[in-house]
C-alpha positions in Angstrom: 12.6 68.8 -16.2 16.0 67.0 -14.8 13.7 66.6 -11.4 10.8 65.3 -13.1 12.7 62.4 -15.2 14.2 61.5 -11.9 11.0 60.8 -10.2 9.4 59.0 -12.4 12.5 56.7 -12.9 12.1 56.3 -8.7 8.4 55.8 -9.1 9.2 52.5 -11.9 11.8 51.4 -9.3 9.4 51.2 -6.7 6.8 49.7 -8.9 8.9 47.2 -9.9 10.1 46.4 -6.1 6.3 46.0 -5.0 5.9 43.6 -8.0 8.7 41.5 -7.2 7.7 41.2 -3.9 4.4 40.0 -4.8 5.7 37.2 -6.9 7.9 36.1 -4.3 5.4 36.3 -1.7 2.8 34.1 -3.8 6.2 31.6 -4.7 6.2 30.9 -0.7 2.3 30.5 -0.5 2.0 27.9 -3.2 5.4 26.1 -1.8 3.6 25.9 1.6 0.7 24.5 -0.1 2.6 21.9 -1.7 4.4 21.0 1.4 1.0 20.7 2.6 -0.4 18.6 -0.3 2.8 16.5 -0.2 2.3 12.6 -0.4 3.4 10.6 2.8 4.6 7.3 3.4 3.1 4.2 4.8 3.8 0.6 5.3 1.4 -2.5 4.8 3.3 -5.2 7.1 3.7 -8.5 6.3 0.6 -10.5 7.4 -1.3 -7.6 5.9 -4.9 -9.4 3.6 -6.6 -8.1 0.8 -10.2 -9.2 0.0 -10.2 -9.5 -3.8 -12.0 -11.0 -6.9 -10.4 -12.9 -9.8 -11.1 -10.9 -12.9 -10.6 -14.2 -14.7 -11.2 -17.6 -14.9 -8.0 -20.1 -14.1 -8.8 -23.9 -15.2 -6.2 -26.4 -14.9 -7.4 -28.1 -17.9 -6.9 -24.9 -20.0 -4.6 -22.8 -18.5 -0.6 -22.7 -18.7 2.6 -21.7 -16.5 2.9 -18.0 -17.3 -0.7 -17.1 -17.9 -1.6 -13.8 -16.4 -3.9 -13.9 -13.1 -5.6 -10.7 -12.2 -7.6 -9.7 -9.0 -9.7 -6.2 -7.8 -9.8 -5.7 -4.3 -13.1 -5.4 -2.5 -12.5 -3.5 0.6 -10.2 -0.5 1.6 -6.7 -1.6 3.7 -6.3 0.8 5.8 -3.3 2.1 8.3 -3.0 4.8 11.2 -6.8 5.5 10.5 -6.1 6.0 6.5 -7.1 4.3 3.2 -3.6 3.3 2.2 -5.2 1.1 -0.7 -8.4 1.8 -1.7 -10.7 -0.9 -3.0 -10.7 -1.6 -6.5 -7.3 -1.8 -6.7 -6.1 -4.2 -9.1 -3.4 -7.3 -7.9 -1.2 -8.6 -10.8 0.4 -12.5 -10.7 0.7 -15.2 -12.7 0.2 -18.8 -12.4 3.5 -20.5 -11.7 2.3 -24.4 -11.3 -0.1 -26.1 -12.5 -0.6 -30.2 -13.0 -4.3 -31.2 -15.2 -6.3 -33.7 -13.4 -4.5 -37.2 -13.8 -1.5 -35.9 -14.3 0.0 -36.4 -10.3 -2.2 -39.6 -9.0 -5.1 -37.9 -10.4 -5.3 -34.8 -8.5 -5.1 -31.5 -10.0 -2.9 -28.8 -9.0 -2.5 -25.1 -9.2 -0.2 -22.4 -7.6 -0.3 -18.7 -8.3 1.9 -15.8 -7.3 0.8 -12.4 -6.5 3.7 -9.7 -7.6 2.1 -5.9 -8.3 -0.3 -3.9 -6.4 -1.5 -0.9 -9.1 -3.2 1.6 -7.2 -7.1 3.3 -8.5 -4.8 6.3 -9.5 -2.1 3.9 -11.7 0.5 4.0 -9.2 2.1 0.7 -9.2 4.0 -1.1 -6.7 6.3 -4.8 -6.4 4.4 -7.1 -3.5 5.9 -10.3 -2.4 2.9 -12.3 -1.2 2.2 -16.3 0.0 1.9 -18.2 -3.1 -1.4 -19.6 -3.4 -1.7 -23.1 -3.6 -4.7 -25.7 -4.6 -4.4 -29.3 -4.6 -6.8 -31.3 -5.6 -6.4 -35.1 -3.5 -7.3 -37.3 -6.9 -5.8 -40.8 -5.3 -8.6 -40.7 -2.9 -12.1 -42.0 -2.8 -13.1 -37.7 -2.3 -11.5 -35.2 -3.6 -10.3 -32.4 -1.5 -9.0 -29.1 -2.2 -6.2 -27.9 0.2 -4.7 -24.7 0.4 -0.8 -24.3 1.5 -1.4 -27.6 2.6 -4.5 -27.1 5.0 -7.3 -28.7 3.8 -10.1 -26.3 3.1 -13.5 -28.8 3.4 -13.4 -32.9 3.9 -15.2 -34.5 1.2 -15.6 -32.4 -1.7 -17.4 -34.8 -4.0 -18.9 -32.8 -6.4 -18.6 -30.2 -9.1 -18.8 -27.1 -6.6 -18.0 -26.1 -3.1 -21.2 -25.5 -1.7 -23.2 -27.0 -4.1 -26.6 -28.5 -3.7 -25.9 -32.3 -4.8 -22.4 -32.0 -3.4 -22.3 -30.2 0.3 -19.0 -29.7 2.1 -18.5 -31.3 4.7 -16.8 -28.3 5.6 -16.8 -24.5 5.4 -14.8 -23.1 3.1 -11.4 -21.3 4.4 -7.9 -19.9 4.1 -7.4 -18.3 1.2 -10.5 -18.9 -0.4 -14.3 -16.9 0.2 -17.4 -17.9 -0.7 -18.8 -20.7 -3.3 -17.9 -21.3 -6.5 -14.7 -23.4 -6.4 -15.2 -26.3 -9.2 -13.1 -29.1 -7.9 -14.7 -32.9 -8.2 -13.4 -36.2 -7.8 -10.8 -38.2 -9.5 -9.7 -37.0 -12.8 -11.5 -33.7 -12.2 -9.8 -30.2 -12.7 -9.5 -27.2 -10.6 -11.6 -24.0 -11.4 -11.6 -20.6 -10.3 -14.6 -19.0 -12.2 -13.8 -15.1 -12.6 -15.8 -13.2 -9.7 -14.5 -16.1 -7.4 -13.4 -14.1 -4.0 -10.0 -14.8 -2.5 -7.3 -13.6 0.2 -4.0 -12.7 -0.8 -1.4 -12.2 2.1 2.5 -10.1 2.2 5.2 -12.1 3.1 7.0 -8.9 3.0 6.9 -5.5 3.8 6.5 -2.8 1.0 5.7 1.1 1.3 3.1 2.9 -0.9 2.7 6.5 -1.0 -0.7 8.0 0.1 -2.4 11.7 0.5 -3.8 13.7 2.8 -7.5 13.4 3.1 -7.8 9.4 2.6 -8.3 9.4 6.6 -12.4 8.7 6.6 
């Protein structure tokens, strides 16, 4: 009987053993697959662009200093082969300037800076980009729209950039893509309908985290 009670309490043992074996066994599976699953780091260098559209409208005549400026990028960014941020991402600023036509010789002026990148999945992340600037030349005979201080088209004379009674003399650059820029002459204001595409550049460098399988 002694015998009997003695094996079985071997047999539990054992049982017991093979279970805890098990468990540790499938602990070291799923910590390989997380090392596998883990999220890596990449860098988008200064001088990196993102093609994005305002979400909405900025007016000089309307809008203040602190207003909240929002763009959603169009096309991935990728680095080393791999989506590092995804379009439809959404770019956070603010406007930080701005002068109503007649206010500085007539000519209106706007600048805007870019500060967080929020990824598709929420993820969030401080940017320092080039401020983007608009002047509008109202002490002229034509107005003309100059970003950073390059002129983007001689002789804009007429409500928009593009626009059928009021061609450009030039094509739209820079920092700005596409029709759809309201700036007029004198005493006009600057307007960046929302859907208007622009480029947003780093100044600096900044590191987002990414996952396998965004290589495509």
């Amino acid at each position: 009987m002694k015998d009997s009670r003695s094996g079985n309490r071997i047999q539990r043992a054992g049982a017991v053993a093979a279970l805890a074996a098990i468990v540790l066994w499938g602990a070291g599976c799923g910590q390989g697959s997380a090392v596998a699953d883990r999220e890596k780091s990449e860098t988008l260098l200064s001088g990196t662009t993102f093609v994005a559209a305002l979400q909405n409208t900025i007016n000089t005549g309307e809008n203040k200093i602190g207003d909240k400026v929002t763009l959603r990028t169009l096309e991935d960014v990728r680095v080393n082969e791999m989506t590092v941020v995804p379009s439809g991402a959404t770019i956070n600023g603010e406007v930080t300037h701005i002068d109503g036509a007649g206010r500085i010789g007539g000519g209106a002026a706007l600048t805007l800076r870019f500060t967080e990148l929020v990824m598709t999945d929420g993820k969030s992340y401080a940017i320092s980009a080039t401020p983007f600037r608009l002047q509008g030349k109202g002490d002229t005979k034509e107005s003309v729209l100059e970003i950073g201080g390059g002129a983007v088209a001689g002789g804009i004379v007429g409500g928009v950039l593009g626009g059928r009674d009021d061609i450009a003399k030039g094509a739209a650059a820079g920092a700005i893509i596409g029709t759809g820029v309201a700036v007029a002459t004198k005493g006009d204001q600057i307007v960046l309908p929302a859907g208007q595409k622009m480029k947003i550049t780093l100044d600096a460098s900044v590191s987002v985290q990414t996952k396998p399988g965004t290589a495509s």
